[in-house]
N, CA, C and O atoms as a Maestro MAE file, in Angstrom:
{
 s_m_m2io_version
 :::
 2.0.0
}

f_m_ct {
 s_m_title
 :::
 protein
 m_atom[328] {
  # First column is atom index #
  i_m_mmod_type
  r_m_x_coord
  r_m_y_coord
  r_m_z_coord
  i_m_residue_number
  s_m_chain_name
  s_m_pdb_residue_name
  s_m_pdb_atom_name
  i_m_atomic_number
  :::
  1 25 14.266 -52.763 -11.117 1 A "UNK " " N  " 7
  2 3 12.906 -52.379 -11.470 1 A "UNK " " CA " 6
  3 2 12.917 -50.922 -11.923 1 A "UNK " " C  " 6
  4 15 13.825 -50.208 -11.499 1 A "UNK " " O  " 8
  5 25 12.298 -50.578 -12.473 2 A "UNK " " N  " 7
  6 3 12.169 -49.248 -13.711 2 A "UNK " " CA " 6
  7 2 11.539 -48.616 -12.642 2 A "UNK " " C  " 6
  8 15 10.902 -49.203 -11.767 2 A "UNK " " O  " 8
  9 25 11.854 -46.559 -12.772 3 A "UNK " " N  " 7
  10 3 11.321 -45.945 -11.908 3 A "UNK " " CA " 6
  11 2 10.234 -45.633 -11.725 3 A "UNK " " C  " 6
  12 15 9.806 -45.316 -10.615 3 A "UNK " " O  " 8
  13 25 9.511 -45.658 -12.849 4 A "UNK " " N  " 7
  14 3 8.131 -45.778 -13.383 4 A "UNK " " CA " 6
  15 2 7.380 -46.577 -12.456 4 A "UNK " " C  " 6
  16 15 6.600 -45.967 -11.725 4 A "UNK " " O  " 8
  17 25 7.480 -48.062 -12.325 5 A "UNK " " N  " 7
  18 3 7.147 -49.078 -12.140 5 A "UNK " " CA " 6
  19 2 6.968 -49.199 -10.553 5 A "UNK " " C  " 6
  20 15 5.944 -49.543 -9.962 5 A "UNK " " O  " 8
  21 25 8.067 -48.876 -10.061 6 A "UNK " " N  " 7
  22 3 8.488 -48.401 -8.114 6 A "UNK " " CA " 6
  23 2 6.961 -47.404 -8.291 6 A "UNK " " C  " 6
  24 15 5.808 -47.658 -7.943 6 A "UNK " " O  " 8
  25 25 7.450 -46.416 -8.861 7 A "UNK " " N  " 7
  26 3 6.566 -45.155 -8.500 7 A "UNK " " CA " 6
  27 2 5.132 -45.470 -8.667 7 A "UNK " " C  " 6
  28 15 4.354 -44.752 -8.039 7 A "UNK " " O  " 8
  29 25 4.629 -46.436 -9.418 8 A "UNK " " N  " 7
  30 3 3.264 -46.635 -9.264 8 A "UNK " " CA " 6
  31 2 2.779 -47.736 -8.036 8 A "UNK " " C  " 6
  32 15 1.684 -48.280 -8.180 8 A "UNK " " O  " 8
  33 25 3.573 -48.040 -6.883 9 A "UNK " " N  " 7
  34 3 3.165 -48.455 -5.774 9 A "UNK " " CA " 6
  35 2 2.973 -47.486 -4.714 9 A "UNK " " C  " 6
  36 15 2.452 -47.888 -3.673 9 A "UNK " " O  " 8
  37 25 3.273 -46.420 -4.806 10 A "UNK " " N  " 7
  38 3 2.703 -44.987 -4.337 10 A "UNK " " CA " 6
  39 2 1.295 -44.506 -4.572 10 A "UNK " " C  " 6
  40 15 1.053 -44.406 -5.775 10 A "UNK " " O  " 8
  41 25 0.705 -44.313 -4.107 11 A "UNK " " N  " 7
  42 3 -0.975 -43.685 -4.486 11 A "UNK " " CA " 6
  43 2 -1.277 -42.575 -3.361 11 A "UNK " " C  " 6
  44 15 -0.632 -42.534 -2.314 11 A "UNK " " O  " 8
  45 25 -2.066 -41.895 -3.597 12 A "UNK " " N  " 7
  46 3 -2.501 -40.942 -2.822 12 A "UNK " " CA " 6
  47 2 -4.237 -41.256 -3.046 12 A "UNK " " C  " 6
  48 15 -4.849 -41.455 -4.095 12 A "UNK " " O  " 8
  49 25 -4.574 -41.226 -2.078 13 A "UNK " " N  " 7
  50 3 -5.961 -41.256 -2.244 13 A "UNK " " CA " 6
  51 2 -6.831 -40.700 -1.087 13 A "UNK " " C  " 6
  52 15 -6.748 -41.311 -0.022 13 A "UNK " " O  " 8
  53 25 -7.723 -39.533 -1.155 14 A "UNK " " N  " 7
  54 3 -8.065 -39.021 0.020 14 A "UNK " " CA " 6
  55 2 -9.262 -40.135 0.867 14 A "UNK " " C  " 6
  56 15 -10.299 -39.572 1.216 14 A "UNK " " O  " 8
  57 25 -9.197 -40.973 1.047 15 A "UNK " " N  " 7
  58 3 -9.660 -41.942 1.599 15 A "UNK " " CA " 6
  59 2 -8.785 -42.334 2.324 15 A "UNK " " C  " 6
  60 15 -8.937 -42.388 3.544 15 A "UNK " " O  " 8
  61 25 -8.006 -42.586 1.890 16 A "UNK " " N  " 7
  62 3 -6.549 -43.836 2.846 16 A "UNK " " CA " 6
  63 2 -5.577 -42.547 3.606 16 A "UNK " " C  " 6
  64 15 -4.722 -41.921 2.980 16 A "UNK " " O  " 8
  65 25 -5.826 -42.367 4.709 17 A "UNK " " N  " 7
  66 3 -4.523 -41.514 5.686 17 A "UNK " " CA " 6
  67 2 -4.727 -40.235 4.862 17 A "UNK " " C  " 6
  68 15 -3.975 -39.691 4.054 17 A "UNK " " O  " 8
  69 25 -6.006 -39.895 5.309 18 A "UNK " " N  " 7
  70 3 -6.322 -38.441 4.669 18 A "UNK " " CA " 6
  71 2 -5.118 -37.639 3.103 18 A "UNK " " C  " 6
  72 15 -4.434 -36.626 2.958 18 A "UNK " " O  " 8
  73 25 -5.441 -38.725 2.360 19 A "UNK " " N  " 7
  74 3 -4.745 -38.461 1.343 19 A "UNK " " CA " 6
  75 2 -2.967 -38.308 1.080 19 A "UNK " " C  " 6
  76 15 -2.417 -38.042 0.011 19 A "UNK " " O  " 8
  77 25 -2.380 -38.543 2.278 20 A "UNK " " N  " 7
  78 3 -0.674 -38.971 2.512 20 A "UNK " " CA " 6
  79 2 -0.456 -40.094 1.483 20 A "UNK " " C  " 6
  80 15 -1.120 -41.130 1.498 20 A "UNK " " O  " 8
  81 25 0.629 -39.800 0.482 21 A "UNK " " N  " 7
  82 3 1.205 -40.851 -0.323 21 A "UNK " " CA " 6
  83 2 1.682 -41.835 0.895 21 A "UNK " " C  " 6
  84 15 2.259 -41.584 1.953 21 A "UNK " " O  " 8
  85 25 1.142 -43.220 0.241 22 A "UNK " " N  " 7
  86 3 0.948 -44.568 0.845 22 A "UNK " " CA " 6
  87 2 1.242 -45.541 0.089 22 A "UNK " " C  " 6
  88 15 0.759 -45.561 -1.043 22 A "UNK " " O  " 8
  89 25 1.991 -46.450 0.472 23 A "UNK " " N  " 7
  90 3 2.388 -47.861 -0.286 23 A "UNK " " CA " 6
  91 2 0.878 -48.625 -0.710 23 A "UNK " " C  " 6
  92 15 0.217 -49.111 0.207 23 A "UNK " " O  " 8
  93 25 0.522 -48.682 -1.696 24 A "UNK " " N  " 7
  94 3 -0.327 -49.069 -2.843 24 A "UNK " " CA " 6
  95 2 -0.515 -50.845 -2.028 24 A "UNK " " C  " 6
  96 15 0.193 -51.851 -1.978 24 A "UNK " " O  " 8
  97 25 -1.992 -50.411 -1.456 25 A "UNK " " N  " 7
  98 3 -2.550 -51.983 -0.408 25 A "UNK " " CA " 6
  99 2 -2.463 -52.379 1.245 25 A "UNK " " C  " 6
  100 15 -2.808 -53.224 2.071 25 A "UNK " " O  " 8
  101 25 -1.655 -50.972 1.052 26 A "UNK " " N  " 7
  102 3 -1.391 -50.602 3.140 26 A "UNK " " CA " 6
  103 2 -1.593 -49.399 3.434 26 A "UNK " " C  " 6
  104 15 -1.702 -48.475 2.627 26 A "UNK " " O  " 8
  105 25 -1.662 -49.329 4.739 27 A "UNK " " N  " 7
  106 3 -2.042 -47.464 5.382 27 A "UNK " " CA " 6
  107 2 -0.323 -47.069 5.925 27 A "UNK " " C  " 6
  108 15 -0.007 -46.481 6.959 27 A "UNK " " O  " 8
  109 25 0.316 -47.448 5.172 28 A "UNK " " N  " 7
  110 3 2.177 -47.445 5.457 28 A "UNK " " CA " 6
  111 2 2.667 -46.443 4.577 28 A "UNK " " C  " 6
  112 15 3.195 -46.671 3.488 28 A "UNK " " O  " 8
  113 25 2.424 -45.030 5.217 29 A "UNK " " N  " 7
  114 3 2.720 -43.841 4.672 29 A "UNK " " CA " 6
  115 2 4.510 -43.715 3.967 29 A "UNK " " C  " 6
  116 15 5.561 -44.121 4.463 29 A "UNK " " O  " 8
  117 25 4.336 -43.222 3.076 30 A "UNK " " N  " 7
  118 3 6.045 -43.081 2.811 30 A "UNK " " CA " 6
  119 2 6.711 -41.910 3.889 30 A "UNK " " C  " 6
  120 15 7.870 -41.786 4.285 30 A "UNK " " O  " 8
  121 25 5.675 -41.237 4.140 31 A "UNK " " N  " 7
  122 3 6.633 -40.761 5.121 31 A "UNK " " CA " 6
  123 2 7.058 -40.953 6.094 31 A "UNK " " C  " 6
  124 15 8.081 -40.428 6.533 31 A "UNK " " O  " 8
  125 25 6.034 -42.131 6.913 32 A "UNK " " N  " 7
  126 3 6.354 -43.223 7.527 32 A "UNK " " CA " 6
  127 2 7.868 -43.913 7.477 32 A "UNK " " C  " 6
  128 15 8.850 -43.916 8.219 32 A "UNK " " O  " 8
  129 25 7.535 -44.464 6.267 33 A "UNK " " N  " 7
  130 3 9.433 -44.952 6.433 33 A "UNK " " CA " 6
  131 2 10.182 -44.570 6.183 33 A "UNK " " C  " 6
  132 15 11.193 -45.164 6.557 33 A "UNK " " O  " 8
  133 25 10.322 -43.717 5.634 34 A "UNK " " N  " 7
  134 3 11.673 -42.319 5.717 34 A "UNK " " CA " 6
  135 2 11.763 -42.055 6.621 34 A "UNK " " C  " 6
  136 15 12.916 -41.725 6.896 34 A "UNK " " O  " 8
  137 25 10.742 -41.963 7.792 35 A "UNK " " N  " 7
  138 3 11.168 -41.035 9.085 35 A "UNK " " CA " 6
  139 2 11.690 -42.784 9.664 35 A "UNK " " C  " 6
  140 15 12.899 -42.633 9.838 35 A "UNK " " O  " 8
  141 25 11.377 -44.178 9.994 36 A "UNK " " N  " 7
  142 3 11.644 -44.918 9.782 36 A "UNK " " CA " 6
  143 2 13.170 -44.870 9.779 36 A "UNK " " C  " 6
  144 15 13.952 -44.685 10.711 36 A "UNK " " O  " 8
  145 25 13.374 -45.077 8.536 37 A "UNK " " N  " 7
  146 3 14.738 -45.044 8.019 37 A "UNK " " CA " 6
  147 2 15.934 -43.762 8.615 37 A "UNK " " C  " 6
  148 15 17.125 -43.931 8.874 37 A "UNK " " O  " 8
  149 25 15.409 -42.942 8.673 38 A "UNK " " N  " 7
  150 3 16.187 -41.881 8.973 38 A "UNK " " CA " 6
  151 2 16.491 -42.268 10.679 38 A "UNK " " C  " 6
  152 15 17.612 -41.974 11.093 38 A "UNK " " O  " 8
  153 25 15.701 -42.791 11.463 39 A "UNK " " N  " 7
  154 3 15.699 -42.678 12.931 39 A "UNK " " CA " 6
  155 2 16.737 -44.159 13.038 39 A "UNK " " C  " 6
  156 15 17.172 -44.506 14.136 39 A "UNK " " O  " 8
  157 25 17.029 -44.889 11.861 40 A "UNK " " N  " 7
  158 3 17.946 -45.704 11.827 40 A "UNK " " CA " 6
  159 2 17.587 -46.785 11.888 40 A "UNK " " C  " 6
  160 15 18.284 -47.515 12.593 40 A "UNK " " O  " 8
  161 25 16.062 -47.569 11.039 41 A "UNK " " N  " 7
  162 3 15.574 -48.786 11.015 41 A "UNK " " CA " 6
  163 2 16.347 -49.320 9.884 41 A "UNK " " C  " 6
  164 15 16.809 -48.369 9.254 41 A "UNK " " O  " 8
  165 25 16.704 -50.534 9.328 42 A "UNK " " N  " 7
  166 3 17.244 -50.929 8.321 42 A "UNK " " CA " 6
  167 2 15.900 -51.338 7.595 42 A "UNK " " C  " 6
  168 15 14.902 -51.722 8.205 42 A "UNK " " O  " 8
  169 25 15.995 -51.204 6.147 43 A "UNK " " N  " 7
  170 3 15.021 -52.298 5.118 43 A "UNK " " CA " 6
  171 2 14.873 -53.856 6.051 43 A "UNK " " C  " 6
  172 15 13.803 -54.317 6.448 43 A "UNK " " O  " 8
  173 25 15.850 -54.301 6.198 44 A "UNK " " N  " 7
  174 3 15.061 -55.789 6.777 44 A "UNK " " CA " 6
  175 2 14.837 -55.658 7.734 44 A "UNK " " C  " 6
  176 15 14.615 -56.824 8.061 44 A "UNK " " O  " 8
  177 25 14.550 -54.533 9.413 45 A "UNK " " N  " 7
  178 3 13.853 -54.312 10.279 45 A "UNK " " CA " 6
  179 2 13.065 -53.939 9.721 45 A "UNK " " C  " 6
  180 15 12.212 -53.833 10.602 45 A "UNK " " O  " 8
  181 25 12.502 -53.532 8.621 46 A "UNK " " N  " 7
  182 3 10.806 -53.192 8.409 46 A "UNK " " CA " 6
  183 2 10.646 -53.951 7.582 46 A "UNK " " C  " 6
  184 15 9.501 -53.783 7.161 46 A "UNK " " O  " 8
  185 25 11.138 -54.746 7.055 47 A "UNK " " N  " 7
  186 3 10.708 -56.201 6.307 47 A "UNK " " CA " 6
  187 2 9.955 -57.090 7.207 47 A "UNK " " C  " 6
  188 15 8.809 -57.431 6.914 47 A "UNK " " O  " 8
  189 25 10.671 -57.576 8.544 48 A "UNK " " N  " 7
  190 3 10.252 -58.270 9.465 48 A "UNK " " CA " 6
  191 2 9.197 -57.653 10.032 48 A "UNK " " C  " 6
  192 15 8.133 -58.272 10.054 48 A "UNK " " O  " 8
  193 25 9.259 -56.442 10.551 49 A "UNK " " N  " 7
  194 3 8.099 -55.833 11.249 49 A "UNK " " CA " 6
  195 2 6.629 -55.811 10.573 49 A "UNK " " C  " 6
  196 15 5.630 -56.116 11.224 49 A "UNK " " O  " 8
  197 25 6.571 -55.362 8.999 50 A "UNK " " N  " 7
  198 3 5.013 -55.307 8.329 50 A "UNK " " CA " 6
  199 2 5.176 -56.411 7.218 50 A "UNK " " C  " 6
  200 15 5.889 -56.222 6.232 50 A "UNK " " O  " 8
  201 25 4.545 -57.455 7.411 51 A "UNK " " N  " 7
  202 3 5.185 -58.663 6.264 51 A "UNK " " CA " 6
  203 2 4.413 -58.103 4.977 51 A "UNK " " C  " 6
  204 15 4.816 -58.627 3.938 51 A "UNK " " O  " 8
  205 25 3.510 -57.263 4.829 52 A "UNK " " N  " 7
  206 3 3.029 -56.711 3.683 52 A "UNK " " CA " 6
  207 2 3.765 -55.975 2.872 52 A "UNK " " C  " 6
  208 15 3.682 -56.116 1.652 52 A "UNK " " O  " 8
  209 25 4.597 -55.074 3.455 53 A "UNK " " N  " 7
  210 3 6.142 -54.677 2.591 53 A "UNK " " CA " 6
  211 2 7.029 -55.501 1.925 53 A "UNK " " C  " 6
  212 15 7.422 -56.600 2.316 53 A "UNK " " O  " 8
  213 25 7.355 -54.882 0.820 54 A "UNK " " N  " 7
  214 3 8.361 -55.625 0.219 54 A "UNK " " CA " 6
  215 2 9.384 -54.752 -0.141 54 A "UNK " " C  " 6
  216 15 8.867 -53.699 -0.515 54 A "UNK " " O  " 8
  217 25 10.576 -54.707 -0.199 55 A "UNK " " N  " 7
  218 3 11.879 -54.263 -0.584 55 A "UNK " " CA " 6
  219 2 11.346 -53.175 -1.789 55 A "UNK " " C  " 6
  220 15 11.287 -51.981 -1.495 55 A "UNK " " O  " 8
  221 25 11.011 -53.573 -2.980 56 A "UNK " " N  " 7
  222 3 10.557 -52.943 -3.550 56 A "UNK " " CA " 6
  223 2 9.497 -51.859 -3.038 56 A "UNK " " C  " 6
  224 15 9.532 -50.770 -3.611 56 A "UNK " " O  " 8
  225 25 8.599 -52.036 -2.066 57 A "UNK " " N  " 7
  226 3 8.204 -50.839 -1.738 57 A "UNK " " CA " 6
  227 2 8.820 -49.729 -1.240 57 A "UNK " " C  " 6
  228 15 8.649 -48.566 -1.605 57 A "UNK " " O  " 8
  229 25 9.728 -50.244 -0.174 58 A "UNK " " N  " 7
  230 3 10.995 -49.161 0.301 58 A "UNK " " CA " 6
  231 2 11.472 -48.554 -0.239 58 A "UNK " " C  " 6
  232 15 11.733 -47.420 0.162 58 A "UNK " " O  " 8
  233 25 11.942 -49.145 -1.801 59 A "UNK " " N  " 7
  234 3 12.522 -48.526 -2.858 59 A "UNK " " CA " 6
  235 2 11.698 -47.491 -3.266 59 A "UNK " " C  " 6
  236 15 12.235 -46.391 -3.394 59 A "UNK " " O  " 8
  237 25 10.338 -47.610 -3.534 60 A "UNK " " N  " 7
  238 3 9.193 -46.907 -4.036 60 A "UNK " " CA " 6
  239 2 9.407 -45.739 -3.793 60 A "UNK " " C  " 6
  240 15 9.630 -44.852 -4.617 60 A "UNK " " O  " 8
  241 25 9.317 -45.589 -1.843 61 A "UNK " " N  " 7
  242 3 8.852 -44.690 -1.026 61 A "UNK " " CA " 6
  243 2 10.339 -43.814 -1.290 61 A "UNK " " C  " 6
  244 15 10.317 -42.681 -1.770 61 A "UNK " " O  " 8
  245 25 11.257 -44.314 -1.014 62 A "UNK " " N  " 7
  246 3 12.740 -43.656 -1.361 62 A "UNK " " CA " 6
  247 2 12.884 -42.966 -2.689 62 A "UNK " " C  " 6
  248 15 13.692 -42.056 -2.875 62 A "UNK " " O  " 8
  249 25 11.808 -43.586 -3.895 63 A "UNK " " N  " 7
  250 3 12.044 -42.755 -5.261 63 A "UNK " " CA " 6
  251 2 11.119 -41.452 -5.362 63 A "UNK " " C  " 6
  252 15 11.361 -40.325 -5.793 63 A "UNK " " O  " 8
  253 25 9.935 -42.041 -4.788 64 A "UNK " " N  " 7
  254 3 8.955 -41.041 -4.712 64 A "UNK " " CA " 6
  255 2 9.453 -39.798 -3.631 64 A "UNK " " C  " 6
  256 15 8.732 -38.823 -3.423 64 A "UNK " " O  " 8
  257 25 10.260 -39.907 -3.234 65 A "UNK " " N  " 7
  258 3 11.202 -38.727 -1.999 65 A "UNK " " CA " 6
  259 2 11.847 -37.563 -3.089 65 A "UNK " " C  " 6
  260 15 11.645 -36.373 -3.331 65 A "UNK " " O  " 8
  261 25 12.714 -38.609 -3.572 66 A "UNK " " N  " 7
  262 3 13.582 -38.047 -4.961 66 A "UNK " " CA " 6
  263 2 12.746 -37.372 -5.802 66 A "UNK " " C  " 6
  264 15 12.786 -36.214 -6.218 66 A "UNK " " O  " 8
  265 25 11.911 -38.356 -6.008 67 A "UNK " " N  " 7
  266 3 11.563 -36.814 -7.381 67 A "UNK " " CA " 6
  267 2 9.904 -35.799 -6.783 67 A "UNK " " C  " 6
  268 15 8.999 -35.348 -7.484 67 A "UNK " " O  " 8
  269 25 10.058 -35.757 -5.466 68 A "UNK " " N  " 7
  270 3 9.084 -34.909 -5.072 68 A "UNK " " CA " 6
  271 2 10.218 -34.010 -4.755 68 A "UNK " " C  " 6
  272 15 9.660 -32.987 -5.151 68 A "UNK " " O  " 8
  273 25 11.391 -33.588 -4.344 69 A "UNK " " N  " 7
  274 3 12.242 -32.898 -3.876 69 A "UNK " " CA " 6
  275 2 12.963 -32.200 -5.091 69 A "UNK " " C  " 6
  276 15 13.708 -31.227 -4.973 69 A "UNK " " O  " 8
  277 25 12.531 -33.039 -6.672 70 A "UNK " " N  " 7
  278 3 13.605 -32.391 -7.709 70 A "UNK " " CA " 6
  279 2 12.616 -30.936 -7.992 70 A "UNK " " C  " 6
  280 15 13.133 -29.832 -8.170 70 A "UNK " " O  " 8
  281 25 11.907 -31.049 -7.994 71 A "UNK " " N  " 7
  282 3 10.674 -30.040 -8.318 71 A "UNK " " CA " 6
  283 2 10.630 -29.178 -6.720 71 A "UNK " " C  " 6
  284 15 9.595 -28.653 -6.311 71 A "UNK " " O  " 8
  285 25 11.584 -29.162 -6.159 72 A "UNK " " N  " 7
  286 3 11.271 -28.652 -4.751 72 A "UNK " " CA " 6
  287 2 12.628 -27.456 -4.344 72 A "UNK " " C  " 6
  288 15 13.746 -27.953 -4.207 72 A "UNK " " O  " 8
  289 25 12.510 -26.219 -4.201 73 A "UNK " " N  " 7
  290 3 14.137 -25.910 -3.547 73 A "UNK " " CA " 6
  291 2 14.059 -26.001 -2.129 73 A "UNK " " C  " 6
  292 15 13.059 -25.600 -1.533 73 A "UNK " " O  " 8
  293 25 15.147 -26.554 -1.478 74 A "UNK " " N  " 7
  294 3 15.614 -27.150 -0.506 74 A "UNK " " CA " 6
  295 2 16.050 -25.831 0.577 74 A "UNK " " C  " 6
  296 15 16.963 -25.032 0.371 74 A "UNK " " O  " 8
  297 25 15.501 -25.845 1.290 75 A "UNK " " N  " 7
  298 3 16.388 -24.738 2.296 75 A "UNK " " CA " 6
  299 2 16.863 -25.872 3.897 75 A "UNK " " C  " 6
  300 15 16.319 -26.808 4.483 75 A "UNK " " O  " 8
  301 25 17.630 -25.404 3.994 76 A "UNK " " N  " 7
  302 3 18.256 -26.061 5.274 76 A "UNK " " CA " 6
  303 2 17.333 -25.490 6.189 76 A "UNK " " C  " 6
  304 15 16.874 -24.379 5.922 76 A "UNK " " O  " 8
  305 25 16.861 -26.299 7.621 77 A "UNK " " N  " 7
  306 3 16.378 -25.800 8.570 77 A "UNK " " CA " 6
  307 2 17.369 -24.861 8.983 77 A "UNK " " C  " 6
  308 15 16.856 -23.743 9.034 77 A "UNK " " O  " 8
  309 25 18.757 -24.845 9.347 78 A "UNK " " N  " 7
  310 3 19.226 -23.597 10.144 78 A "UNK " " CA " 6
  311 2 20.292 -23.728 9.246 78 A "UNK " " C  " 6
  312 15 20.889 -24.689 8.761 78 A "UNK " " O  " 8
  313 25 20.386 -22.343 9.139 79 A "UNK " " N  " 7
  314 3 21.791 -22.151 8.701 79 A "UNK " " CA " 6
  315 2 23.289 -22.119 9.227 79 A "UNK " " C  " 6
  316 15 23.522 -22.029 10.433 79 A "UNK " " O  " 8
  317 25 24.149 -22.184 8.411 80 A "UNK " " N  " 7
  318 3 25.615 -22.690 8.791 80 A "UNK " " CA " 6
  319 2 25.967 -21.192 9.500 80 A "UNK " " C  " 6
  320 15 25.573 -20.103 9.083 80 A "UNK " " O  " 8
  321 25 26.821 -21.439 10.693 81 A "UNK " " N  " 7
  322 3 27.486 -20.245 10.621 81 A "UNK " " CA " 6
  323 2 29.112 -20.455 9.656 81 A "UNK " " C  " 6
  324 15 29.841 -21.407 9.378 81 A "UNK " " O  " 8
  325 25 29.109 -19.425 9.473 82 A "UNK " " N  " 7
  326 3 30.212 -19.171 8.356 82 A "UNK " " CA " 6
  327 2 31.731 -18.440 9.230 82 A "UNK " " C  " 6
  328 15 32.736 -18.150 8.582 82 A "UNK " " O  " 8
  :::
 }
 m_bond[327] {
  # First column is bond index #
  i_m_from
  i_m_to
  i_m_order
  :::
  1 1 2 1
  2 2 3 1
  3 3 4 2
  4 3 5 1
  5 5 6 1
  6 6 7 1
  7 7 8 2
  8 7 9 1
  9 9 10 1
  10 10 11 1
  11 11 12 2
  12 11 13 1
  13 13 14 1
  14 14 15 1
  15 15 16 2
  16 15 17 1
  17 17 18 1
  18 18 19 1
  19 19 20 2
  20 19 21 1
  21 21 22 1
  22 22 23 1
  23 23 24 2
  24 23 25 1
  25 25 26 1
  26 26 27 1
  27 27 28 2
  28 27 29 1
  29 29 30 1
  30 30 31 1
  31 31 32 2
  32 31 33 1
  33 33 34 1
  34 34 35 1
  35 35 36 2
  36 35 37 1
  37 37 38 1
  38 38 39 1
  39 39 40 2
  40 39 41 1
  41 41 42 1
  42 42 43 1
  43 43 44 2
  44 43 45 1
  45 45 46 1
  46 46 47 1
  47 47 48 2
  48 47 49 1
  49 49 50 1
  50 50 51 1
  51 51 52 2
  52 51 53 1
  53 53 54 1
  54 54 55 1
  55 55 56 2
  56 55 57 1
  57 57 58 1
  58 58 59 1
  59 59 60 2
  60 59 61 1
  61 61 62 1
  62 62 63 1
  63 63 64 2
  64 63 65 1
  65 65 66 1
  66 66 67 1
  67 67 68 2
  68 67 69 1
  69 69 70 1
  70 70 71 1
  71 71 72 2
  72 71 73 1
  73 73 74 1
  74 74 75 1
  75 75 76 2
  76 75 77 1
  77 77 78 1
  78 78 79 1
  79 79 80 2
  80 79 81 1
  81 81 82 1
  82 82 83 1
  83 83 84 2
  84 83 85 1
  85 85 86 1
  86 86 87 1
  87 87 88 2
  88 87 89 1
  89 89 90 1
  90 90 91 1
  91 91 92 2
  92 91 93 1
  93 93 94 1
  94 94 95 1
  95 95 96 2
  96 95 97 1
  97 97 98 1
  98 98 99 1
  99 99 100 2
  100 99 101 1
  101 101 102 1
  102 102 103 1
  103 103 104 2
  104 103 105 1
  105 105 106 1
  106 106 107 1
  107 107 108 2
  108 107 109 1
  109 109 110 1
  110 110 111 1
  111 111 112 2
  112 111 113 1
  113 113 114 1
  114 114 115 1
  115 115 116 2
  116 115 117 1
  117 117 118 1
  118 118 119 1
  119 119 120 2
  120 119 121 1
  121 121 122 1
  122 122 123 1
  123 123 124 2
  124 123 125 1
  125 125 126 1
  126 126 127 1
  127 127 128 2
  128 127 129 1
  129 129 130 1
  130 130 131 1
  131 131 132 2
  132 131 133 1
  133 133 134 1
  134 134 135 1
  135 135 136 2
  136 135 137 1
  137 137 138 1
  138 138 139 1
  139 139 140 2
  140 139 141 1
  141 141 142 1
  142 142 143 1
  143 143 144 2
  144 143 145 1
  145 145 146 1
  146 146 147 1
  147 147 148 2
  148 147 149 1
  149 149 150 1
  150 150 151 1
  151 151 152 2
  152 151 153 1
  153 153 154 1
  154 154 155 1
  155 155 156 2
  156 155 157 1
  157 157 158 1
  158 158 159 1
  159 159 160 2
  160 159 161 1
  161 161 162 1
  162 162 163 1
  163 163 164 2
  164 163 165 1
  165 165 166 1
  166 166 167 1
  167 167 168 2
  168 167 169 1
  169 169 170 1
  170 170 171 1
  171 171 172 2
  172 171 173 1
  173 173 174 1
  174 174 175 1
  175 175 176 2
  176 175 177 1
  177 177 178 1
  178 178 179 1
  179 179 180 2
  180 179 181 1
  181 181 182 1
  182 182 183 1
  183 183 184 2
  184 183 185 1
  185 185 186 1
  186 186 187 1
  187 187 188 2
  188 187 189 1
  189 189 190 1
  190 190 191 1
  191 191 192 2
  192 191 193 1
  193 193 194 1
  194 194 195 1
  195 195 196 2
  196 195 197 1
  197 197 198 1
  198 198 199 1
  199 199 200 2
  200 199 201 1
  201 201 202 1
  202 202 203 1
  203 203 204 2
  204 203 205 1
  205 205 206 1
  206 206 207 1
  207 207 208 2
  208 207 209 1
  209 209 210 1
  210 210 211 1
  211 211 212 2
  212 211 213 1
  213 213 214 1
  214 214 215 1
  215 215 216 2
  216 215 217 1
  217 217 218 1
  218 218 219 1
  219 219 220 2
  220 219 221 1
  221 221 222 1
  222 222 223 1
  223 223 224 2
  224 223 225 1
  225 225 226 1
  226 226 227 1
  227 227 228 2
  228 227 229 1
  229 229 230 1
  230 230 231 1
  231 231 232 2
  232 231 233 1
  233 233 234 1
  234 234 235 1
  235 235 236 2
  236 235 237 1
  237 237 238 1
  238 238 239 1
  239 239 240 2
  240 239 241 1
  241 241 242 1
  242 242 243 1
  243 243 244 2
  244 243 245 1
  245 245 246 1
  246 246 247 1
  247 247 248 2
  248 247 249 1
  249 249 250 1
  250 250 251 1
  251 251 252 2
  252 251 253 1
  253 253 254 1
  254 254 255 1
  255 255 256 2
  256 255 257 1
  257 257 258 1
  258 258 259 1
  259 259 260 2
  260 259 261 1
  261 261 262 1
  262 262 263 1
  263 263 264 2
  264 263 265 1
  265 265 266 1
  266 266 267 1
  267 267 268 2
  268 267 269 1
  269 269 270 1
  270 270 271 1
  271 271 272 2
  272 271 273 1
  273 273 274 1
  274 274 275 1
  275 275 276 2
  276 275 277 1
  277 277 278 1
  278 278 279 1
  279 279 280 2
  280 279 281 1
  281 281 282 1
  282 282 283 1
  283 283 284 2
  284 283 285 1
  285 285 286 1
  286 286 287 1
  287 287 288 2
  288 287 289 1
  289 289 290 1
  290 290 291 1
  291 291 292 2
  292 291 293 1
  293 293 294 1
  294 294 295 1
  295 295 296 2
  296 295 297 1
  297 297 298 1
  298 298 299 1
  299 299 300 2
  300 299 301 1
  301 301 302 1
  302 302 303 1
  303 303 304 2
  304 303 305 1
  305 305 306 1
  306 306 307 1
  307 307 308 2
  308 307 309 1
  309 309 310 1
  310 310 311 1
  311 311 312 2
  312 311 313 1
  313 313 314 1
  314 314 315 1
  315 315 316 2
  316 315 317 1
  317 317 318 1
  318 318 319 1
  319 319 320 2
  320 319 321 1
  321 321 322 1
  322 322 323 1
  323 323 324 2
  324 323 325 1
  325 325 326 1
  326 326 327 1
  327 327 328 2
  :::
 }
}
């Protein structure tokens, strides 16, 4: 699926979760499943868990990460010691 296409199941709308980008038809914040994902859920543990998700949304929330971060500089919370 085209990135375009992912990315328009993302919406922000200050109505829905005080305006937090949200999977387009649920209150299932993307940052929701990144933090999700990161704490070590797999795509098909949150497949099973919200049957309103679809694979493709995961994908969504994962693209919409990417290109909110390309436009972003990155600082590490702590730095390395050297």
């Amino acid at each position: 699926m085209a990135n375009g296409m992912l990315l328009a199941r993302i919406i922000l709308d200050p109505k829905v979760m005080t305006g937090q980008p949200v999977i387009k038809g649920t209150r299932l914040t993307v940052q929701f499943i990144l933090r999700s994902l990161a704490q070590g859920a797999t795509m098909e543990s949150l497949l099973e868990e919200y049957s309103s998700l679809s694979r493709e949304d995961i994908l969504a929330c994962l693209e919409y990460a990417s290109k909110t971060l390309e436009d972003t500089t990155f600082m590490p919370m702590a730095a390395e010691a050297a």
